[in-house]
C-alpha positions in Angstrom: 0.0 0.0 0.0 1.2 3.5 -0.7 0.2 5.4 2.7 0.9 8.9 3.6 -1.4 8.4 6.9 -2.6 5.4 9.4 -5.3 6.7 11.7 -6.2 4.2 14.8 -9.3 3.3 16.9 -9.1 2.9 20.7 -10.9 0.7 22.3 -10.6 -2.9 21.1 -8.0 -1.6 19.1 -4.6 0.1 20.6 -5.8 -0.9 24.4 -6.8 -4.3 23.6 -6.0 -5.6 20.0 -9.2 -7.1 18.3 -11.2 -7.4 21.8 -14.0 -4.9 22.1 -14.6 -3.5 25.9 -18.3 -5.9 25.9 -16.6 -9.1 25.6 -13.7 -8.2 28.0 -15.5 -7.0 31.0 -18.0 -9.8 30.6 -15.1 -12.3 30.6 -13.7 -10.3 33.7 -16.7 -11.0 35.6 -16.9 -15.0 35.0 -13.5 -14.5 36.2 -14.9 -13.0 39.5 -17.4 -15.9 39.8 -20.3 -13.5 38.3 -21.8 -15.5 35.4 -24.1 -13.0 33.2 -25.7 -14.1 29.9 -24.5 -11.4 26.9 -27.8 -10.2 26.7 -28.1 -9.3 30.2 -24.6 -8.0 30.4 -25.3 -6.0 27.3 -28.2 -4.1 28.5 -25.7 -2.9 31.4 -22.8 -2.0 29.4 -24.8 -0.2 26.9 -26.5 1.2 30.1 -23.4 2.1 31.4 -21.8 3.8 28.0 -24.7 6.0 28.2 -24.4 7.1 31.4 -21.0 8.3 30.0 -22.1 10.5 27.1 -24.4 11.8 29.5 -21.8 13.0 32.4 -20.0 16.1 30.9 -17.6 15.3 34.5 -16.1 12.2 32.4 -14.7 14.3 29.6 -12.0 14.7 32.2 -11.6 11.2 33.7 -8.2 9.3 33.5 -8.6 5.6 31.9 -8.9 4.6 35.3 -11.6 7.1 36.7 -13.7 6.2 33.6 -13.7 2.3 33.8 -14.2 3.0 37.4 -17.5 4.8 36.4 -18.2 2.1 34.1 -18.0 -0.9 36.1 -20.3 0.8 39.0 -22.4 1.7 36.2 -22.7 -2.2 34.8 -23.4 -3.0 38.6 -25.8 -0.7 39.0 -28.2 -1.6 35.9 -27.6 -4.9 37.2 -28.5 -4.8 40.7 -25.3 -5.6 42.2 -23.6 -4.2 44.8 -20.5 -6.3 45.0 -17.2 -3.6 46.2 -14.9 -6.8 45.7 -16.2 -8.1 42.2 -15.9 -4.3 41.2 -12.7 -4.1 42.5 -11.3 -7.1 40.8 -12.8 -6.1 37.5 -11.5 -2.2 37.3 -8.1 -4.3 38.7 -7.5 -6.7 35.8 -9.2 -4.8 33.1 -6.5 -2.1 33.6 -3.5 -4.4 34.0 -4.6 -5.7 30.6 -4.9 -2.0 29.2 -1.8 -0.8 30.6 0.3 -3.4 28.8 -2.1 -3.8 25.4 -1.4 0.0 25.3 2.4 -0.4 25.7 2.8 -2.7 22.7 0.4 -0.4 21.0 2.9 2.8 21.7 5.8 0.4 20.3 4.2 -0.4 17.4 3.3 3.3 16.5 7.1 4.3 17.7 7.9 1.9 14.7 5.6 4.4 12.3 6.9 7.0 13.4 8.3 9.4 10.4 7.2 6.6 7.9 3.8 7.8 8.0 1.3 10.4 9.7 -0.6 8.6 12.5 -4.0 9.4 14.2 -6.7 8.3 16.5 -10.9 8.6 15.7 -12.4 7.0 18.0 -16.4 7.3 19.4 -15.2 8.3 23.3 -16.5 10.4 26.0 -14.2 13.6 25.0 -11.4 12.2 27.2 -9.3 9.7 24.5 -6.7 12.7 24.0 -6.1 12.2 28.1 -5.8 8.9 28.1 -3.7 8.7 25.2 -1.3 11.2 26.8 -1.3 9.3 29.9 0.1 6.0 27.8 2.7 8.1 26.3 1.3 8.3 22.9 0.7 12.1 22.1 4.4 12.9 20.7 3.7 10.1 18.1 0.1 11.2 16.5 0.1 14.2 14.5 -3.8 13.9 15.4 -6.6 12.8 17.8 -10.6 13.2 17.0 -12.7 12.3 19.7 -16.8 11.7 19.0 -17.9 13.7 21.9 -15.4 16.4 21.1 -16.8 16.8 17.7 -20.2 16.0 17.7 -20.0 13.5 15.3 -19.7 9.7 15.4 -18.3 6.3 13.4 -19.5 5.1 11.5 -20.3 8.5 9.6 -17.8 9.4 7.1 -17.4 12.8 8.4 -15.4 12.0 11.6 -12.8 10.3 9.2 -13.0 13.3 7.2 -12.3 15.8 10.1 -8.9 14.1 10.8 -8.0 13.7 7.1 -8.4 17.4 6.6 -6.2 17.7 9.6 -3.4 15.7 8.2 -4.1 16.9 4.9 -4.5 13.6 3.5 -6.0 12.3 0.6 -8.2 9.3 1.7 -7.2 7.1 -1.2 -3.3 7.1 0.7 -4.8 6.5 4.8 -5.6 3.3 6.3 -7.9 2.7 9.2 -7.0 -0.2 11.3 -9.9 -0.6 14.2 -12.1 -3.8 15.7 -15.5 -3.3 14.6 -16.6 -3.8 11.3 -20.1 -2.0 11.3 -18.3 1.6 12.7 -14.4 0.8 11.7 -14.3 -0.6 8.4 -17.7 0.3 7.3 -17.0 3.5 8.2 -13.9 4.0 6.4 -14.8 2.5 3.6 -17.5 5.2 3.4 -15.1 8.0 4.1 -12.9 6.6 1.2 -9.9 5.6 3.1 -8.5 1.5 2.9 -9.3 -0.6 6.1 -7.7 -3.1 8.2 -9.9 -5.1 9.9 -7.9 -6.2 13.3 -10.1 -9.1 14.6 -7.7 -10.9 17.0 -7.4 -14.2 17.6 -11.2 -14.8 16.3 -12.4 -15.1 13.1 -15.7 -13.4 12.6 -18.3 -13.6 10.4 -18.0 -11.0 7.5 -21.3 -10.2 5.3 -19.6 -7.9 2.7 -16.0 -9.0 2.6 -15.0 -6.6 -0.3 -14.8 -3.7 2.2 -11.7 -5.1 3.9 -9.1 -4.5 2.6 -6.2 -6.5 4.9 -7.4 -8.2 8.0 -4.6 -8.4 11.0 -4.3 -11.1 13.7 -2.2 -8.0 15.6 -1.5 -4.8 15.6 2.6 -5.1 14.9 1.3 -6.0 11.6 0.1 -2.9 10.2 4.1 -2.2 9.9 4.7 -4.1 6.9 1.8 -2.5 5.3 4.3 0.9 5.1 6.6 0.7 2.4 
């Protein structure tokens, strides 16, 4: 691929390659001993993601402040209250985070002057934060957050609002996130090439045509840059 720019999700994508935030936390909490069916556990995240649009206070959460909110959130909707099962959640859902995003800063360290790089990513106005947290703001030349822009993936217009910052021509960028329906879908509509990063899984794929590479891992966007 000829690529001036590579512009990143972030969740499921450079804090967890290929494993959407759902999925995790429900896995956390079999973990804890709390078995919840996915439609159950859905209803709560979803409840709980909402409850985050809704809070202008979590624009300014750290990544641990806002899982934090999310777990007691999950709980909440659920009708939990369990200190210990929240603790142990928040606990190893960072630890994973911490060192998914470390790779994740490696890998973009290794992009570095080959290419521009970026985040989009639908978040609650507090991704630039957290990415500067992790170390990653002297690598990205930039960061569009959803709730800092008022517009969401999949629409073609948040890809749009970072290509115009990088001046890029979406024909030469590359979007590498986890979800199909708002990642690649939403790419594909802004006109930019995707990379589908699915993870260990292989997931069912409706309208294959719009991938264009699918990655096991991240580290393997890097031979995509001549």
């Amino acid at each position: 691929m000829q690529l001036r720019a590579i512009l990143f999700d972030y969740g499921g994508t450079l804090d967890g390659p290929g494993s959407h935030w759902l999925p995790r936390f429900l896995q956390l909490y079999s973990a804890a001993g709390v078995e919840l069916s996915f439609e159950r556990f859905r209803e709560a995240f979803d409840y709980a993601t909402r409850c985050g649009y809704r809070d202008p206070t979590v624009a300014r959460f750290d990544l641990q402040t806002l899982v934090e909110f999310h777990v007691a959130r999950q709980l909440e909707h659920l009708g939990l209250a369990a200190p210990a099962v929240a603790a142990q959640v928040v606990g190893a859902f960072m630890h994973a985070s911490r060192t998914a995003l470390a790779d994740s800063r490696t890998v973009l360290g290794h992009l570095y002057g080959r290419v521009a790089l970026g985040v989009v990513s639908n978040f609650y106005g507090n991704v630039a934060r957290i990415l500067d947290d992790a170390g990653f703001a002297p690598l990205l030349d930039t960061i569009v957050d959803s709730a800092c822009v008022g517009v969401s993936k999949p629409d073609p217009k948040i890809f749009a609002l970072a290509l115009e910052q990088l001046a890029c021509d979406p024909a030469e960028a590359l979007y590498v996130g986890d979800s199909f329906e708002k990642d690649v879908v939403g790419a594909h509509g802004a006109g930019l090439r995707s990379a589908w990063l699915v993870g260990a899984a292989t997931p069912p794929c409706r309208t294959p045509e719009l991938v264009d590479v699918r990655l096991r891992t991240l580290a393997e966007v890097e031979a995509l840059v001549a």
